[in-house]
N, C-alpha and C positions, 0 to 999 in steps of 0.2 A: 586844637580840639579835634579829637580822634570822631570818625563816622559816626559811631556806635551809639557816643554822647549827643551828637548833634541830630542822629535820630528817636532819642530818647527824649529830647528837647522838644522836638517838632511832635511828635506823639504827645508828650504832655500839651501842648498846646492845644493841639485839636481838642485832644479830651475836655480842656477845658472851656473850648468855646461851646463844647455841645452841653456843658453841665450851664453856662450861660444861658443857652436860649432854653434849655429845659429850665430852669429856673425861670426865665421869662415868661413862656407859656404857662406855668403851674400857677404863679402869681395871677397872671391877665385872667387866666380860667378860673382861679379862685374869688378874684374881684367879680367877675360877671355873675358866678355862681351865690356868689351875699349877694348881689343886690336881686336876684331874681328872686332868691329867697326870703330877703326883707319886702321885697313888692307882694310876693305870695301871703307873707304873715299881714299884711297892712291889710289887703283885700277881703283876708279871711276875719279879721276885725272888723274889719266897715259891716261885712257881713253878718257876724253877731249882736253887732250895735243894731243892725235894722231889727232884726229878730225880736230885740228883747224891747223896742219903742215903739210906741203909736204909731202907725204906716200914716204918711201924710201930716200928722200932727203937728212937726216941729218942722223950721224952716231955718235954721243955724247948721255949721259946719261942727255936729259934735265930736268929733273924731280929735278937732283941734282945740275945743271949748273943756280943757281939761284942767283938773289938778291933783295932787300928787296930796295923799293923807297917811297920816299914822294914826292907825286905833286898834285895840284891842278886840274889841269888837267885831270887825275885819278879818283880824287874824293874825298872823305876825308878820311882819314885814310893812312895808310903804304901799299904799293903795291907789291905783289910778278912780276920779271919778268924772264921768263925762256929763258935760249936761246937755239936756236938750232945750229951746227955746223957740218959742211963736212970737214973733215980730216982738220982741227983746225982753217975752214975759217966762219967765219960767214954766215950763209943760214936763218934766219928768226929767231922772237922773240914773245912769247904771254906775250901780257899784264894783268895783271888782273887791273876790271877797276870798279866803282860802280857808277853809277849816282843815286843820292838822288831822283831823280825829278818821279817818277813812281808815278802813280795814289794812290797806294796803300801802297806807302814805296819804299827804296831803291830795286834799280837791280843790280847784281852782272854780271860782262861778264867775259870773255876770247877773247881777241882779238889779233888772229896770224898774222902776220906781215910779209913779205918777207924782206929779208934786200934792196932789191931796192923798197922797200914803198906801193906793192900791198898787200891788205889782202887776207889771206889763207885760215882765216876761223872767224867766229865768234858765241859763244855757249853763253846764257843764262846760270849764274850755280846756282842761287836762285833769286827767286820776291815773291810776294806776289798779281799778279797783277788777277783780275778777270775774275775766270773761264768761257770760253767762249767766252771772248772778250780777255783784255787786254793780259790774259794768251800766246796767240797766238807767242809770242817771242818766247816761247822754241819749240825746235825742235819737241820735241813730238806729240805737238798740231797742229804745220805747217811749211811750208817750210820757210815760211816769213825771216827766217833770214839768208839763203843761197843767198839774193839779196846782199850781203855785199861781196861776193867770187869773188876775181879779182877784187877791185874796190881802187883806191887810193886817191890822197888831188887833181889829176886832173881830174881822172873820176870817180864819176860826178866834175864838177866844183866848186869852194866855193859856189857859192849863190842855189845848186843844192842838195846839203849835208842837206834837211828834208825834210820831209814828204809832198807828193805833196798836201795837201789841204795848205801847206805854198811856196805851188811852187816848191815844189821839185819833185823827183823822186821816193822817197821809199814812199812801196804803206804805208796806213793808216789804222785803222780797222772801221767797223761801227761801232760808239758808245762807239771808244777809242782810241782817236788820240792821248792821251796824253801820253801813254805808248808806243808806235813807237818813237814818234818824241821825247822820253828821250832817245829811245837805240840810233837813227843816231846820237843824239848829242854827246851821249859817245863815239861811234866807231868812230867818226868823228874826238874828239878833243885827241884821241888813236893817231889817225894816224898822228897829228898835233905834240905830242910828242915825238913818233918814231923820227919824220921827225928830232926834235929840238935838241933829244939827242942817236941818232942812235949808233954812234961810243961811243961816253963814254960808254954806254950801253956794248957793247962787250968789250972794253978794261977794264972794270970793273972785278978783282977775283970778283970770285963764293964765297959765301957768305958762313963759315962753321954751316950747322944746329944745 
């Protein structure tokens, strides 16, 4: 075996011990990097959950007090629903809920529930809907969607549950009614299923992740 080869050999070699540990490092830093990321999304849940439940009220770990639904209702796809509980009685539930209909693409909610039918809370948890108008759903950008706090399937009344340029009660935005009047109709047909399947719901095992 001539030089030439035998330094073409040892060159390939090196190169491939460093595409090794580059490979090792990309991997290790990409493992670290999910799980910091999966701890940041878990956090940012717990965080929503408190949000949209009675501060103090429940005394169970709801974050693991879950189950997994399909309905229509909902929206399309599989639903997480968490529950809350006070010394093993049912006190209130968040739905997770997606209405298709946003200006812009699907909106994801969280809609808390009392177990006697009032909403607790209700959070935006992704849209896509435009900055400046339709955006206005999440909290960040305005109060708009604290008008849902204390409000149940009688108040408002059926025909009262959209946006007042349809007669209703929840305000609308300029120049993007179409992104309100998808959340009232989500929180609204939330509260429509609560209402339908309240007790299954709790008598339901917690689902093992």
């Amino acid at each position: 075996m001539n030089a030439t080869v035998v330094q073409m050999l040892r060159a390939g070699g090196v190169l491939g011990a460093f595409g090794l540990i580059a490979a090792a490092v990309l991997g290790g830093t990409w493992s670290l990097t999910a799980d910091r990321i999966r701890e940041a999304e878990q956090q940012r849940l717990l965080q929503q959950l408190e949000e949209v439940l009675p501060a103090g009220g429940y005394d169970n770990a709801v974050a693991s007090d879950t189950l997994q639904v399909d309905s229509d209702a909902l929206g399309p796809g599989t639903h997480t629903v968490w529950r809350a509980r006070k010394d093993g009685q049912p006190v209130a539930a968040v739905l997770g809920a997606v209405t298709p209909d946003g200006y812009s693409g699907p909106i994801a909610l969280l809609v808390g529930i009392a177990y006697d039918g009032r909403i607790t809370g209700v959070r935006v948890t992704s849209h896509r809907e435009t900055p400046g108008l339709g955006d206005k759903i999440d909290l960040s950008r305005s109060d708009w969607v604290l008008d849902f706090d204390g409000r149940s399937l009688l108040t408002p009344g059926p025909r009262d549950w959209t946006v007042r340029k349809d007669g209703g009660v929840f305000d609308q935005f300029a120049g993007a009614t179409i992104t309100p009047r998808a959340v009232v109709r989500a929180v609204h047909r939330s509260l429509q299923y609560f209402a339908e399947n309240r007790e299954t719901l709790f008598a339901t095992a917690p689902e093992t992740p």
